[in-house]
C-alpha positions, 0 to 999 in steps of 0.5 A: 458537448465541446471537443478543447483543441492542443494550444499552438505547436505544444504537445498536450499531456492529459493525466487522469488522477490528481495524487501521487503517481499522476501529479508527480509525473505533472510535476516531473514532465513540466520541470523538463518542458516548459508551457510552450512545448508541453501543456499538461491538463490534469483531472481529479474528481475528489477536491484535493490533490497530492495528499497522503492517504497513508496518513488518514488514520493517524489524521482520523487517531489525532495524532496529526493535528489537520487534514491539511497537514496531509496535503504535500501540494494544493491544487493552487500551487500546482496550477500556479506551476503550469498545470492546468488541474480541473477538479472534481471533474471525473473521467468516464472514458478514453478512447485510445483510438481517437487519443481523447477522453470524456471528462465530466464535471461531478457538480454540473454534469456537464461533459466535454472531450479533452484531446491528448498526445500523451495519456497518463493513467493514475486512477489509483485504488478503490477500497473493497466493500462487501456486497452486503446488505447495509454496506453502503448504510450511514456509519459504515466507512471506507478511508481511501481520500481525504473527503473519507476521512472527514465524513469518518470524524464527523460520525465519530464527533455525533456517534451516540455510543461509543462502539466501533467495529473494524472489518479486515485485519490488514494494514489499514484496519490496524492502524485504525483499529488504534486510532478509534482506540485513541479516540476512545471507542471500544474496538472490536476487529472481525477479519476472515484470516487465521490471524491479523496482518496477513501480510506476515505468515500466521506465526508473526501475526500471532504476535500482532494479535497477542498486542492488540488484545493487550491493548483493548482490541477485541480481535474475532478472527476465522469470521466472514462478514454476514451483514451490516443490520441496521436501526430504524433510522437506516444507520449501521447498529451491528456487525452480523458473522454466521456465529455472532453479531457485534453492536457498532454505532460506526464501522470502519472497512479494512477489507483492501483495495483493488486497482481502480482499472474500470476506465482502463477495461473499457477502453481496452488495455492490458490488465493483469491477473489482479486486475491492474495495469501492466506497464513495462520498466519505463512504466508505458502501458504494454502495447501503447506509445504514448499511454503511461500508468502509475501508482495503486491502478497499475501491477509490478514486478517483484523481483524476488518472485519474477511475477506480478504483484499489487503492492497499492503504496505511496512509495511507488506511486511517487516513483513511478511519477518521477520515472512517467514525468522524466519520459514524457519530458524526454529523458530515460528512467526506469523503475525496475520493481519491488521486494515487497517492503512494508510496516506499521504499527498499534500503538507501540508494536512495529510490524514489518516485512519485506520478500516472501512469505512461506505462501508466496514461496511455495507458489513459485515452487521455491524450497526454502528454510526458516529461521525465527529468533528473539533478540533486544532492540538495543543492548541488553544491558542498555535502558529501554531494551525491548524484544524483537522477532525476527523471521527469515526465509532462505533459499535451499543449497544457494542460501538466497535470502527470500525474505524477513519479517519482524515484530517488535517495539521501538526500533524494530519496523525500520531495520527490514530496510536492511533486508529490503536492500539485500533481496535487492543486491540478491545475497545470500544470509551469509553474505549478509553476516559479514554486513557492518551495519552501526553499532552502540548499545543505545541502538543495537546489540553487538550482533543486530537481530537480523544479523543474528537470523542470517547466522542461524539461516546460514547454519540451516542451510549448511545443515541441510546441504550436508544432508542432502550430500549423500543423497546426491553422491549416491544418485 
């Protein structure tokens, strides 16, 4: 085992994780500090680099043509930058008090100790599969990493039938339920929850339910997984539920993924309630001053609850490497939280949702009123109109917007960015009527579907305060 010394006077920077959070912090500290005050060494045990993960199942669906198309930055690039990337080498510890790490080569099994200045942690997520028999049998799939998506086409290219079962009904079990759909298997989705997207309160993903059933999905929800039984050949043959079990030449786990913290717990670092790391705003781990962490591995602030959450998305991922590499390179960013903003899709129904949900405000010991309103995507009159739901959670007495949730088609995902910003500027449903969003028939109704839920939250609330007077008054 060889111990690398630092290169000169420079610092050594050492990142463990080559996709977004970590090679965008590379990125960052090197365009700030060049090679002779900061040599960056940079681990990844996968083959690839920078890639959007969030693409595999359109990737996996056809309808982005390559893997490669998925690759913001090859490794040849980065290197050509002055990073010094070692892939398919995996870090098995760190040892804070030493400020080193074990590195070893996934190939050759050989090991040796890198020394580092500044540690950045970018380990990212691990899908969650079931601790059941035959989870880990051929034909059962995660889709975390490029390399995961292409053992998927392969079984699906020598698949002898052509049934496919998704477990888990969230964001990734959707959106591959559509993409085996578009590769032409017969699709059946078996998730715990009352309904799919349990991301949305029940009544939201019960419209996502209603679509997926239209489109061929068999969706079997309020079922547990059992067992993965398998054939004589030792492949996957079936789905097994305490009540059913359903035939399957390939399953796909959509279960979620869980902060990948094992190198982190070892070496004794702050983890938080859902098992990521917690760092402050400038995304230094707690407690550590030359220990950064970003992306899927680490915890963030949501800032309508004011507590923790994990949020595994490549959009903070990026910024968190941009806010890691602008401090390693000796600038100042910070980055404050989420509101917890996401969408996807089956096929042509958008489903977005950003703040809290009924469950989430409760936990927090908020009171609050819904509103839920059906409105058009563009003017009614205007071709191509298509209904859109929209939900909308307000604060009681103070009207603070706590969150919204929209179901629809064509249009309808990318319009939660507007309530994304105003939970972020903390208005009330009020403020947001008078907001003067853009208007034409060919996008909009006169009063856009969010508008028209802040309207009707706006009356609840009044309603609710008024009611509530005398009560007060004769307190």
């Amino acid at each position: 085992m060889s111990m690398s010394g630092g290169r000169g006077g420079a610092e050594r920077l050492v990142v463990i994780g080559g996709d977004a959070a970590g090679m965008s912090a590379a990125s960052q500290a090197r365009r700030l500090r060049g090679p002779d005050e900061l040599e960056i060494v940079a681990f990844e045990r996968g083959h690839f680099t920078s890639f959007s993960a969030c693409g595999i199942p359109y990737w996996v669906g056809g309808d982005v043509p390559g893997r490669d198309d998925l690759i913001a930055r090859s490794p040849e690039e980065h290197r050509a930058r002055g990073i010094d990337l070692r892939l398919r080498t995996e870090v098995t510890e760190i040892d804070v008090a030493g400020q080193r790490v074990r590195a070893r080569n996934v190939d050759t099994g050989a090991e040796s100790w890198t020394s580092y200045d500044k540690l950045v942690i970018a380990t990212g997520a691990r899908p969650v599969r079931p601790e059941l028999a035959g989870s880990d049998a051929p034909g059962v799939h995660g889709v975390q990493t490029l390399d995961d998506g292409q053992a998927l086409l392969d079984t699906l290219a020598r698949a002898r039938g052509r049934r496919a079962v998704v477990v888990g009904a969230g964001y990734i079990g959707v959106e591959m339920a559509e993409a085996l759909i578009n590769r032409g298997f017969e699709v059946t989705v078996v998730n715990r929850g009352r309904e799919p997207m349990s991301t949305l309160d029940p009544d939201m993903g019960r419209l996502v339910h209603r679509a997926m059933e239209g489109l061929g999905i068999t969706m079997v929800n309020d079922s547990a997984v059992t067992g993965l039984p398998t054939g004589e050949d030792g492949r996957v043959r079936a789905v097994a539920t305490r009540d059913a079990e359903y035939p399957a030449d390939v399953v796909v786990l959509g279960i979620g993924v869980r902060p990948e913290t094992g190198l982190a717990r070892a070496a004794g670092l702050p983890l938080g309630a859902h098992g990521g790391l917690l760092t402050d705003r400038a995304q230094r781990v707690r407690g550590h001053e030359n220990i950064w962490a970003g992306g899927d591995c680490t915890e963030l602030l949501n800032l309508v609850s004011g507590q923790e959450q994990y949020v595994p998305l490549g959009t903070h991922a990026n910024k968190h490497g941009q806010v890691i590499g602008t401090n390693v390179g000796g600038g100042y960013a910070t980055f404050p939280g989420v509101v917890g903003t996401a969408v996807s899709k089956v096929c042509d129904l958008e489903i977005a949702r950003t703040g809290l949900r009924e469950k989430d405000a409760h936990r927090v010991g908020l009171r609050f009123e819904t509103v839920t309103v059906e409105s058009t995507s563009r003017a009614g009159y205007y071709p191509g109109a298509s209904p859109m739901t929209v939900k909308m959670l307000a604060e009681r007495r103070t009207g603070r917007l706590l969150g919204v949730q929209i179901v629809g088609r064509e249009g309808a995902a990318k319009r939660v960015d507007i309530a994304a910003v105003a939970l972020t500027a903390q208005m009330t449903v009020e403020q947001m009527t008078a907001l003067d969003l853009g208007y034409a028939p060919p996008f909009s109704p006169v009063w856009d579907p969010v508008l028209v839920a802040a309207r009707k939250a706006t009356a609840k609330v009044r309603a609710q305060a008024q009611a509530e007077a005398p009560v007060r008054a004769s307190a």
